[in-house]
N, C-alpha and C positions, 0 to 999 in steps of 0.2 A: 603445640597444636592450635593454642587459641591466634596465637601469630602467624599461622598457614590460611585459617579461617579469616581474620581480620583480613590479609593480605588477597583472599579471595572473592571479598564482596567488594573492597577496594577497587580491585581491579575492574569488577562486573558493573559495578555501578558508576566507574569512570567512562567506563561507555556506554554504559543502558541512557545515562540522566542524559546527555546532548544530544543523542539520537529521540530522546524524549522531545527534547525541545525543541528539534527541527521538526518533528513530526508535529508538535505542540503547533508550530506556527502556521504548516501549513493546510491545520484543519479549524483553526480558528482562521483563517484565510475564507475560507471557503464556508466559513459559518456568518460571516462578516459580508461577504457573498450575499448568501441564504437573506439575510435579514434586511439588507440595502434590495434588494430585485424584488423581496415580497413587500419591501413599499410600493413596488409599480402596482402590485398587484397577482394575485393567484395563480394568474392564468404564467407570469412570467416566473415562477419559481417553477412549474412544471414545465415551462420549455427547456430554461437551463440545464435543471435536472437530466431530462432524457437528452438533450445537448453531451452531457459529460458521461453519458452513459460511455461512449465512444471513446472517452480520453478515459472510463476506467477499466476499459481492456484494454488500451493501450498501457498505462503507467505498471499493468501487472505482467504484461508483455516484457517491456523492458525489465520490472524487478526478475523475473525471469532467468532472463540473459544476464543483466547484472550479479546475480545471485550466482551463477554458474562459472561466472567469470573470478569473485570473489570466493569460491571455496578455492579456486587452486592459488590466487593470490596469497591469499591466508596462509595455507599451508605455505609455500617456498618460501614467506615471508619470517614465518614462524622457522623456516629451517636456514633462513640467513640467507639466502638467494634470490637477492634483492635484484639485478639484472635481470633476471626469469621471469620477476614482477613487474617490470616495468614494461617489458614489450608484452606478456598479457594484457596489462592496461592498455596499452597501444592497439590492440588486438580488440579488444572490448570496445572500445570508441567507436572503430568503426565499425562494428557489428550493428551496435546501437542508433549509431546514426542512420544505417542503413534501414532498418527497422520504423523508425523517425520519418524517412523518406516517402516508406512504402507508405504508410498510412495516412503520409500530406498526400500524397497521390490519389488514394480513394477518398477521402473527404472532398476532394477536388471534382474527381470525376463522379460520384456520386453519393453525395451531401442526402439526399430525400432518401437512402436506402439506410443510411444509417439512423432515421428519427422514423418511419414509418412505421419501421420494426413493432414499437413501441404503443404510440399513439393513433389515433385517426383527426382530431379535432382539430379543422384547419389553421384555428389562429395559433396554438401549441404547435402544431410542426412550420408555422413561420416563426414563431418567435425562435425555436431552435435550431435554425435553417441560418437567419440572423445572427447566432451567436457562432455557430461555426464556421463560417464564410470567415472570422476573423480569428478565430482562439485556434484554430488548425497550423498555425505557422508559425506556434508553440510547443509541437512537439518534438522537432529537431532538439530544439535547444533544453529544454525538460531532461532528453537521452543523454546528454554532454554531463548537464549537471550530477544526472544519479552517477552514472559512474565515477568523476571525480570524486563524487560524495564515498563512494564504497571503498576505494580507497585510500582518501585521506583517514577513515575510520580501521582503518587494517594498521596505519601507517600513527595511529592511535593522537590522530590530530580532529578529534570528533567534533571539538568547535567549532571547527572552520565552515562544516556544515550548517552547522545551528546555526551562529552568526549571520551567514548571507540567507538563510531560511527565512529567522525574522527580518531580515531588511526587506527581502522581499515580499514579506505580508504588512509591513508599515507603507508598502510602497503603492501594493496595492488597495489597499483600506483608503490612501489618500487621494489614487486616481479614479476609485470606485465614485467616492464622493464629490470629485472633481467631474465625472464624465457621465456620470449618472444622470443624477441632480442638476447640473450646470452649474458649478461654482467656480469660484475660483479664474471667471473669466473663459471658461468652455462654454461651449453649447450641450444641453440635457439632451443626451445619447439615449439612454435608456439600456437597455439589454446591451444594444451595440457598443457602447461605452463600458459595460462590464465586462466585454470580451477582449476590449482594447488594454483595459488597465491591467487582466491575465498574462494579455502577451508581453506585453511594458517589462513588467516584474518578475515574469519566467525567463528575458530577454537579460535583464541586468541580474537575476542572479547565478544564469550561465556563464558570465562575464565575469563575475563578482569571485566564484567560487574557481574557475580556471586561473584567475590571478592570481587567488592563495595560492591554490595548488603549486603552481611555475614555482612561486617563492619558496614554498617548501622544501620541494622537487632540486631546486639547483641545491638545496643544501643536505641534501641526501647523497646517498650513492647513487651518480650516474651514469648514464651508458645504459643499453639495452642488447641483450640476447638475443639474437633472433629464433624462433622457436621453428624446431625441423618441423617437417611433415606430419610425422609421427604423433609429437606433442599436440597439436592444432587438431588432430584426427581423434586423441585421448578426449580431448578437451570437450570438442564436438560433440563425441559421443555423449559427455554429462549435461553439456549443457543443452541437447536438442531435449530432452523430457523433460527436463526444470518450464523450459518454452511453452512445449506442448501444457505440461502441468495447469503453470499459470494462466496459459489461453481457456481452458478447459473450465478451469474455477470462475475467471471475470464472467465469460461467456454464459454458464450456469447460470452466475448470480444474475447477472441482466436478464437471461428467461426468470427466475424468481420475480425479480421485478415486475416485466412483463406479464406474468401471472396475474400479480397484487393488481394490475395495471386494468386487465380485463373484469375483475370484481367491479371497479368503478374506479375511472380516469382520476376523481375530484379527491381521488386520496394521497394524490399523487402528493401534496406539502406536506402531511402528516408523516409519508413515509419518509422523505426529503428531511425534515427536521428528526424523526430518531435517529437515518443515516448518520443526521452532523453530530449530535450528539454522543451518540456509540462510536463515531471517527476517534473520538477527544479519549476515550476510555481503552478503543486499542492504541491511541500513542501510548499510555504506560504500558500493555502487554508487547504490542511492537516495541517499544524499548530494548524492553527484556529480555526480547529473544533474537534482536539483532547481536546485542552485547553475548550472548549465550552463543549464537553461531560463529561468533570474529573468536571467542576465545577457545571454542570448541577447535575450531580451524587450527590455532595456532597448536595448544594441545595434542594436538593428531601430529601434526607438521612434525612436532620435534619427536616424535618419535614415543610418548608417554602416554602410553592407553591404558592400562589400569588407572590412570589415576583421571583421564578422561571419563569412565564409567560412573565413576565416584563422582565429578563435579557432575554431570546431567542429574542426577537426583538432587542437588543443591541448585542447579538453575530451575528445575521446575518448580519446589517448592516455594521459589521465591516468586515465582510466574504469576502462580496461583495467588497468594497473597496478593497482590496487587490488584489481581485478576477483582476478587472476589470484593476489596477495600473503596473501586472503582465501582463497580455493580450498585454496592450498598448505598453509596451517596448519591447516585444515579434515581433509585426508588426512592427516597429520602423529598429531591426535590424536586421531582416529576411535577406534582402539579405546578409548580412554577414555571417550567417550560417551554408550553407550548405560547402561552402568554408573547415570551421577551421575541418569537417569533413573527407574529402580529396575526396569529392563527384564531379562528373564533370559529361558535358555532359547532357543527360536528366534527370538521377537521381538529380544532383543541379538542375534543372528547376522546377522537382516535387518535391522535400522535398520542394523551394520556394513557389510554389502555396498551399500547405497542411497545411503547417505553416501559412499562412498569414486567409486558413480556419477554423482552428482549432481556433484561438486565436478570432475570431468572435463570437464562441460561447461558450467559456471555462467560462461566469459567472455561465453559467448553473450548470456548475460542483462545482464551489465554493459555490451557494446557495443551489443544492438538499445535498450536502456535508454537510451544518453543520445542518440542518434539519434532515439528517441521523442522524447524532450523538447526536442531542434534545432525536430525536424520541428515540434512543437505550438508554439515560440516565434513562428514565421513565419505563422501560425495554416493551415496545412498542414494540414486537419483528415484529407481524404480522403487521405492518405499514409500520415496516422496511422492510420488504420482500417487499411489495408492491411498495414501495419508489425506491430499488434499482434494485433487481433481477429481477421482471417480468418487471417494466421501461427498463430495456437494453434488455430483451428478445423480447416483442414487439415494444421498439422500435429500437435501431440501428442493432440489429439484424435482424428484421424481414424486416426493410429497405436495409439492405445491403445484405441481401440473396437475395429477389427480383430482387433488381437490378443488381446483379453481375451475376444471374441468365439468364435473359427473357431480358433485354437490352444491347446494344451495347455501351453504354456512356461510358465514359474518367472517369478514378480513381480520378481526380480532381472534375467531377460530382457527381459521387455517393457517395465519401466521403462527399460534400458539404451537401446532402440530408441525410447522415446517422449523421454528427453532430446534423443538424438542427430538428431532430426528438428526441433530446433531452427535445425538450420542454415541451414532455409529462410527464417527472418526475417533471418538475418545477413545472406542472399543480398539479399533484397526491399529490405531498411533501406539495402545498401549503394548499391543503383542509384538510388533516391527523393533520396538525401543528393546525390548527382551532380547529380542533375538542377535541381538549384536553385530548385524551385518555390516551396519558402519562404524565400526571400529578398526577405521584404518588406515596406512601414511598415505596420502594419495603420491609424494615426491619418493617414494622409496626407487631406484632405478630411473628415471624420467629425468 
């Protein structure tokens, strides 16, 4: 028994830990970002910001599709049909890049629709006017890499993501500093230079991680399946609401934003630094429940669902720990924070107060978190909508429109109450996980 249990965390934490550390690098990327652009000054942390507003519906767009693409990988993989995975992969790329496409296209043809949204303050929608003109011809290549990534991590080669993740944040830290600042024999770019150094680095580690992959890949089983009509149309079907799902939640959270936005623009850094900071606290729960979804997948694949039942109450509780071990140190050293920032004045008092709210309720996020990822392994897809997307629409959404709306209350209040209305996915996740609808082979027949 203790040698099923050792052999179980073994395995969870062989993939939780380098999904950590890819996730590890590339929100210390973006905190390295954060800290380099608020030398320009305020005003260029808040353009960035609403700048990437666009790349973070984007990136949850693709985990989306990716995610969708990856439960049936999972499974066939887990059930030794290995062929059937490879032209899903094939199948997934270009989904993805398709997607990549669409969205260079509207950033293209209408760049001001996407920062208006947000801001009014002219010199904030040119500074992020400025940074999209160049970081948009970064999302092709962004879509290439996540999918390689999903399945090298099925194909239990989780390194390989991690590896080019931090290269590509050592790459960008050193062109940040190079393109920014003017060192190194550049000229000081400014904002423009930090959008250059994104694309640089999102550019080589599309490159970086398609090379492992091939290398892998030739030493695997080859050849690919072509998958009938049929299969494509199975497929479809799970992964249009994972899509939808995703688009639903980014989009929320950007109205969230937007809410905080209309209390007063100038909180725009304080909100910007809890974001990076809480980034770093769900790389361990995102860990957790990638590794929880890839082994869930396989589990279901091979045909073993009683004993699937059993391990989701073992990845939660591990969820939670983490969940809860990240929080604690989070309040711990709050006030040091907003400082390493270059935040002063009321902005440090607010990022203080938000941080010390957020980390109050961040188990929330770690428990409906690896409950998403049970629910999508069973390919539960309509659970999963319920779970994420309309959770954030009625709740912090519909909490923080109200309130930013028809009351007078302090950003410190209505954020307090739009966390605390998390609780209703913990409620939703916990009755959907009962009920056992996913528990099931998605390859049985197919």
């Amino acid at each position: 028994m203790q040698s099923r249990k050792t052999a179980f965390l073994k395995e969870f934490f062989f993939l939780a830990v380098p999904v950590m550390l890819q996730s590890l690098s590339g929100n210390i990327l973006n905190i390295c970002d954060t800290m380099m652009v608020g030398r320009i000054s305020e005003i260029a942390i808040s353009g960035v910001t609403v700048a990437n507003k666009t790349y973070f519906i984007y990136t949850l767009v693709i985990f989306g599709a990716s995610s969708g693409i990856s439960i049936f990988m999972a499974q066939y993989y887990g059930s030794g049909r290995i062929k059937v995975c490879n032209g899903i992969f094939r199948f997934g790329i270009w989904m993805c890049a398709g997607i990549g496409a669409a969205f260079l296209l509207f950033l293209s043809a209408a760049p001001s629709a996407a920062v208006g949204l947000y801001v009014k303050t002219p010199e904030t929608i040119e500074v992020s006017l400025s940074y999209i003109r160049v970081v948009r011809f970064s999302y092709i290549p962004a879509a290439v890499s996540a999918v390689c990534a999903v399945y090298l991590r099925i194909m239990q080669k989780a390194q390989i993501p991690m590896l080019t993740g931090f290269a590509s944040m050592l790459l960008n830290v050193l062109l940040n500093y190079a393109l920014i600042y003017g060192h190194l024999g550049f000229p000081a770019m400014g904002v423009t230079g930090a959008a250059i150094a994104t694309l640089l680095s999102r550019c080589m580690e599309m490159a970086a991680v398609t090379a492992a992959f091939w290398t892998v890949f030739r030493k695997s089983e080859r050849g690919t399946e072509r998958l009938t009509r049929e299969t494509k149309w199975f497929m479809v079907q799970k992964i249009i609401p994972l899509i939808c799902n995703e688009t639903i939640w980014a989009v929320a959270l950007t109205m969230v934003f937007r809410n905080y936005c209309r209390i007063n623009e100038e909180y725009i850094p304080a909100i910007t630094v809890v974001d990076n900071v809480f980034d770093l606290v769900n790389v361990a729960f995102a860990g957790c429940s990638t590794a929880a979804g890839v082994m869930m997948g396989k589990i279901l694949g091979a045909g073993r669902l009683q004993e699937a039942g059993k391990a989701s109450s073992k990845m939660i509780r591990i969820n939670l720990a983490v969940t809860i071990g990240s929080s604690i140190l989070v309040i711990v050293t709050a006030p040091l924070i907003p400082g390493i920032f270059s935040l002063a004045g009321d902005s440090l008092l607010a990022a203080l107060g938000l941080l010390r709210i957020r980390a109050l309720f961040c188990w929330m996020y770690g428990y409906g978190e690896t409950i998403y990822y049970i629910l999508r392994a069973g390919g539960d897809t309509k659970a999963v909508l319920m779970v994420d997307g309309l959770c954030v629409v009625f709740g912090p959404l519909l909490v923080s429109s109200i309130l930013a709306a028809f009351t007078g209350f302090s950003l410190q209040r209505i954020y307090f109450l739009t966390e605390a209305s998390n609780i209703l996915k913990v409620v939703i996740a916990t009755c959907l996980l009962k009920q056992g609808a996913w528990l099931k082979n998605l390859t049985e027949g197919k």
